[in-house]
Backbone as CSV, one residue per row, in Angstrom:
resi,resn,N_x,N_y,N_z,CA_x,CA_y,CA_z,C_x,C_y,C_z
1,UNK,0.832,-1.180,0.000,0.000,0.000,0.000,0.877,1.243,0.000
2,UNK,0.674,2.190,-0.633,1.655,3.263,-1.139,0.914,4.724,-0.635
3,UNK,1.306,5.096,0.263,0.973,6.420,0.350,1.451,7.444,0.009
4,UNK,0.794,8.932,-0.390,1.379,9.640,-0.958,1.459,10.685,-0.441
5,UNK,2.846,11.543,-0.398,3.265,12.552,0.405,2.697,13.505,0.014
6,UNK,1.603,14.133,0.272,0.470,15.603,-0.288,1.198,16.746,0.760
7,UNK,1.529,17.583,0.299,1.663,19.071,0.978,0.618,19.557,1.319
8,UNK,0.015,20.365,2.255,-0.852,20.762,2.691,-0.390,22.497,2.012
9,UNK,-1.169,23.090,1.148,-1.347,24.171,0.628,-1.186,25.273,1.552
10,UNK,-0.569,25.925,1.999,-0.828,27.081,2.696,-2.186,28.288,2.540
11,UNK,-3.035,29.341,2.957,-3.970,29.769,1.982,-2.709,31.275,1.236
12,UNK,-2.131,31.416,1.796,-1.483,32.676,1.201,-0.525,31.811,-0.162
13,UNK,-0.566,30.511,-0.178,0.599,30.369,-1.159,-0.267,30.083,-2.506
14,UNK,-1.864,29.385,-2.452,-2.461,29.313,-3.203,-2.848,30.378,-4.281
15,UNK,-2.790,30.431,-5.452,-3.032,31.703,-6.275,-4.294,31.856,-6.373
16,UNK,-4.919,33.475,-6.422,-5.962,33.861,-6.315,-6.491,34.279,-7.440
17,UNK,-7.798,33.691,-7.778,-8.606,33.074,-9.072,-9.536,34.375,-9.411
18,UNK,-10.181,34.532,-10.793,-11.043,35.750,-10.795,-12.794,35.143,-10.246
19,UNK,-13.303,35.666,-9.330,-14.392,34.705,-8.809,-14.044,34.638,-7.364
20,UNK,-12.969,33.827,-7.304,-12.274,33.845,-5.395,-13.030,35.394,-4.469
21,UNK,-13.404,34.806,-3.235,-13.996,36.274,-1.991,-12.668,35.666,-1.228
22,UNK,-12.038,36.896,-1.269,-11.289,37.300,-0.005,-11.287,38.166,0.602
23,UNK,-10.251,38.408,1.624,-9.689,39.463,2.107,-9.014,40.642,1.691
24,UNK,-9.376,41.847,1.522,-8.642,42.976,0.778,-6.883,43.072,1.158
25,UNK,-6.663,42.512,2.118,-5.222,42.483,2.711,-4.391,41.267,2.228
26,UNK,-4.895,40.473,1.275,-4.468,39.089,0.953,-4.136,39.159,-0.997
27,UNK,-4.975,40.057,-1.345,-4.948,40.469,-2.542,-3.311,40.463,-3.434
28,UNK,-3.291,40.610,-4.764,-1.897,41.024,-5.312,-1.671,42.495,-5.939
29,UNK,-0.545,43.207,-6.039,-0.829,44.788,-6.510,-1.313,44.303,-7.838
30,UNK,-2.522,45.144,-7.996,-2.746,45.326,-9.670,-4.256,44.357,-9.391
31,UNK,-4.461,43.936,-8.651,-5.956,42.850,-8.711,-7.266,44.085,-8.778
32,UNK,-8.471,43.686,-9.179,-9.279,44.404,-8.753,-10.319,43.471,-8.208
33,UNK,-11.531,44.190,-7.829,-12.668,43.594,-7.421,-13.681,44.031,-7.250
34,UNK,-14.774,43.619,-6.379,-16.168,44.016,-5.873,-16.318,43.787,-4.341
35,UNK,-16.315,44.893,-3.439,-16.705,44.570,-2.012,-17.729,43.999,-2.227
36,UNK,-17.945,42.546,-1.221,-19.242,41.727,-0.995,-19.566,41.891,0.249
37,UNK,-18.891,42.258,1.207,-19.262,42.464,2.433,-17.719,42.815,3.525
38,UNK,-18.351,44.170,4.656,-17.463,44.581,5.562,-17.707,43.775,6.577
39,UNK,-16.722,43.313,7.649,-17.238,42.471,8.626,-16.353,43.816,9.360
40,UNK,-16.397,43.585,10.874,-15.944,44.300,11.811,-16.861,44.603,12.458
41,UNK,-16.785,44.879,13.446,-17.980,45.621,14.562,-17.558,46.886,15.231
42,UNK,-18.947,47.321,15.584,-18.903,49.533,15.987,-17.783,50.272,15.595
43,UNK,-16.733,50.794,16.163,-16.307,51.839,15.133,-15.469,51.666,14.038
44,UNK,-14.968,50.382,13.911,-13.863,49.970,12.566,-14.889,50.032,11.807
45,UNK,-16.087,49.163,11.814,-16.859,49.412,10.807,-17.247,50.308,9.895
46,UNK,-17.730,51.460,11.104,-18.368,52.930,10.850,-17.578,52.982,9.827
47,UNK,-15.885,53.105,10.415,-15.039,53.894,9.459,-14.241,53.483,8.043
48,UNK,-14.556,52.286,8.318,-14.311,51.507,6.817,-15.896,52.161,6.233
49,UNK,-16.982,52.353,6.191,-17.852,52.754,5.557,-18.125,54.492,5.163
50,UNK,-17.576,54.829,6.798,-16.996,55.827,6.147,-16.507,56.769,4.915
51,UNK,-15.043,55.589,4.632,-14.181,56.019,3.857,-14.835,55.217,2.176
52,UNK,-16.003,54.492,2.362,-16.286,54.107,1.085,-16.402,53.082,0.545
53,UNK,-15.470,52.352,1.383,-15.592,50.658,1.794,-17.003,49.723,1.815
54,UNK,-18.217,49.884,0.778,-18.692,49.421,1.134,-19.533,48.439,-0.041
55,UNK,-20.363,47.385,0.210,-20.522,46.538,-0.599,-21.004,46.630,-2.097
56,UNK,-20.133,46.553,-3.135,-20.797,46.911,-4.447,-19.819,47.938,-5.545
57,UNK,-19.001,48.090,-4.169,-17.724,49.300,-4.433,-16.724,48.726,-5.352
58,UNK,-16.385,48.797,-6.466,-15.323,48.552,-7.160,-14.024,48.839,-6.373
59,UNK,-13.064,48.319,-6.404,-11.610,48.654,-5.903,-10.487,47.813,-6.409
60,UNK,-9.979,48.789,-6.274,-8.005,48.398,-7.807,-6.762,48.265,-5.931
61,UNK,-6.241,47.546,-6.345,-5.147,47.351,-5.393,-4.022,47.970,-6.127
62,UNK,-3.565,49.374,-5.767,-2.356,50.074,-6.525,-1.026,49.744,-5.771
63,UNK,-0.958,50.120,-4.518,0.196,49.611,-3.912,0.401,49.095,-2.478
64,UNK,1.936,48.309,-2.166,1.803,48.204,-0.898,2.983,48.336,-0.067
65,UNK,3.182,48.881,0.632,4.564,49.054,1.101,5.425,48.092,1.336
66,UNK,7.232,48.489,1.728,7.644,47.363,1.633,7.098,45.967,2.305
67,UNK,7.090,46.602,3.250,6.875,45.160,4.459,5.079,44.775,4.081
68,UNK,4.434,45.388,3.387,2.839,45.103,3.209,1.949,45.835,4.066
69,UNK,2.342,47.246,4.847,1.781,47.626,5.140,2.038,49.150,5.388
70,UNK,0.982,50.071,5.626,-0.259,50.320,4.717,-0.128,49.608,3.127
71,UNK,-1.648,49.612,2.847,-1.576,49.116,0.771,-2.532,50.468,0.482
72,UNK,-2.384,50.564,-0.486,-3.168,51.641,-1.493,-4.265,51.312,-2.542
73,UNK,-5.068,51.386,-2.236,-6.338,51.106,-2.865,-6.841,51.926,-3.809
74,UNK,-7.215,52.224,-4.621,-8.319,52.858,-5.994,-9.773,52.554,-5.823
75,UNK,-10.548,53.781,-5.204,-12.082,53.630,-4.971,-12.613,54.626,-5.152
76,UNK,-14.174,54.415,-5.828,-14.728,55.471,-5.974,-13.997,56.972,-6.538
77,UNK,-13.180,56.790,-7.568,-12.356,57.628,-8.320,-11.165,58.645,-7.455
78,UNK,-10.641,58.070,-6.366,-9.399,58.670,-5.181,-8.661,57.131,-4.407
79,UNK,-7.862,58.113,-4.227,-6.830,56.686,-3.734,-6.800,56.771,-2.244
80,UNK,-6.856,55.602,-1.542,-7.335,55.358,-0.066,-6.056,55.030,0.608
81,UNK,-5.525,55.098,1.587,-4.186,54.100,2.190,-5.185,53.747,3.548
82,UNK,-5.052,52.109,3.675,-5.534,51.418,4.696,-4.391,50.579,5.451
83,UNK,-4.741,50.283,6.490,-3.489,49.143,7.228,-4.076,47.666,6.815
84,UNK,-3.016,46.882,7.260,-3.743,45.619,6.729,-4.756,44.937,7.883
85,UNK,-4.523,45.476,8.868,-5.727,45.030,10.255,-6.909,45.804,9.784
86,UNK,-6.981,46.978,8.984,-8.242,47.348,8.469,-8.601,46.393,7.176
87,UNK,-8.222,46.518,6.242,-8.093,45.815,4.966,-8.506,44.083,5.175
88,UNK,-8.535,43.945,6.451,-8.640,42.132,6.562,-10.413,42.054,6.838
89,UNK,-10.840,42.973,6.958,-12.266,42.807,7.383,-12.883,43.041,6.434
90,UNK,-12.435,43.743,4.742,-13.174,44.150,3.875,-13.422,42.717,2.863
91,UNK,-14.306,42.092,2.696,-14.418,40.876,2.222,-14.569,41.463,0.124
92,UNK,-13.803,40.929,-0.670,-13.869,41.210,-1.824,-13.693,39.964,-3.262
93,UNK,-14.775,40.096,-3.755,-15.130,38.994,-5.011,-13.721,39.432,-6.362
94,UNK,-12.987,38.632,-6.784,-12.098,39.272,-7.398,-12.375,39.278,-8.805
95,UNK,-12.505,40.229,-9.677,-12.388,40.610,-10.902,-11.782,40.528,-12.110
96,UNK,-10.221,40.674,-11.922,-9.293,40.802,-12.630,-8.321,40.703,-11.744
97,UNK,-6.816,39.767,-12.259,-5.670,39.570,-11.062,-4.649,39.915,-12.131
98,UNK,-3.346,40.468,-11.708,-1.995,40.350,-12.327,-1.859,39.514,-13.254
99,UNK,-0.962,39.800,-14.387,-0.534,38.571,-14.634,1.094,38.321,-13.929
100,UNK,1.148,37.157,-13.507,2.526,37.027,-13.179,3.553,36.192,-13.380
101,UNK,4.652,36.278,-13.971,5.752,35.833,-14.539,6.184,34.869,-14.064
102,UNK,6.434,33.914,-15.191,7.247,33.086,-14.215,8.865,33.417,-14.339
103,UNK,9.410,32.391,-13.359,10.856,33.294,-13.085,11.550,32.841,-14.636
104,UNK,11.757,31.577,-15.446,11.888,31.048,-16.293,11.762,32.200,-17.471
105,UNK,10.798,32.668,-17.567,10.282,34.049,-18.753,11.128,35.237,-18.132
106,UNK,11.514,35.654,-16.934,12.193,36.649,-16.520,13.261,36.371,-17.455
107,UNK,14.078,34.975,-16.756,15.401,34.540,-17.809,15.725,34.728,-18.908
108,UNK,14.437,34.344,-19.472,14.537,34.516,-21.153,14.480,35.994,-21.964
109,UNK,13.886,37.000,-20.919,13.531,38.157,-21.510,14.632,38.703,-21.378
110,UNK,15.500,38.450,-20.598,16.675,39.394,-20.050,17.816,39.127,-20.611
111,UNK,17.681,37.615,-21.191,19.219,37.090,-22.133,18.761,37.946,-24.000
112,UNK,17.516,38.194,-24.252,17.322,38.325,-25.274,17.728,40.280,-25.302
């Protein structure tokens, strides 16, 4: 009987699909989406709704600092900077993702 050594996927290592609901803090620069829902309770909430954050909202992931925090968001035609303890409560249906390279095509583009 042969068993087989399966890796258990991490969720951050898995690539994120157009369709996938996540977390706005989990996202890649350049993804977009659709808020489906804010979770948080009394005033994080308020103020993620506040600022615009709210379900139905288109949003572009422009940037993120080195270490990943604050990221820069594209909403409602102005650019937002959130932390990622805010950004983890904004639940978002994804749209459009990066495309991203593999390292192999880096190689090749750079010898040519």
């Amino acid at each position: 009987m042969e068993t087989e050594n399966k890796e258990a996927v991490k969720p951050e290592e898995k690539p994120i699909a157009v369709g996938d609901i996540v977390a706005l803090n989990a996202v890649l620069i350049g993804t977009s989406g659709i808020i489906q829902k804010v979770d948080g309770e009394g005033r994080v909430r308020r103020r993620l709704f506040d600022m615009g954050l709210t379900p139905g909202a288109e949003v572009f992931l422009r940037k993120k600092a080195p270490l990943g925090d604050p990221i820069e968001v594209t909403l409602r035609g102005y650019e937002l900077t959130l932390r990622k303890d805010e950004a983890q409560f904004v639940q978002l249906k994804v749209t459009d993702v990066p495309e991203v390279k593999e390292k192999d095509e880096d190689k090749e583009e750079d010898a040519q």
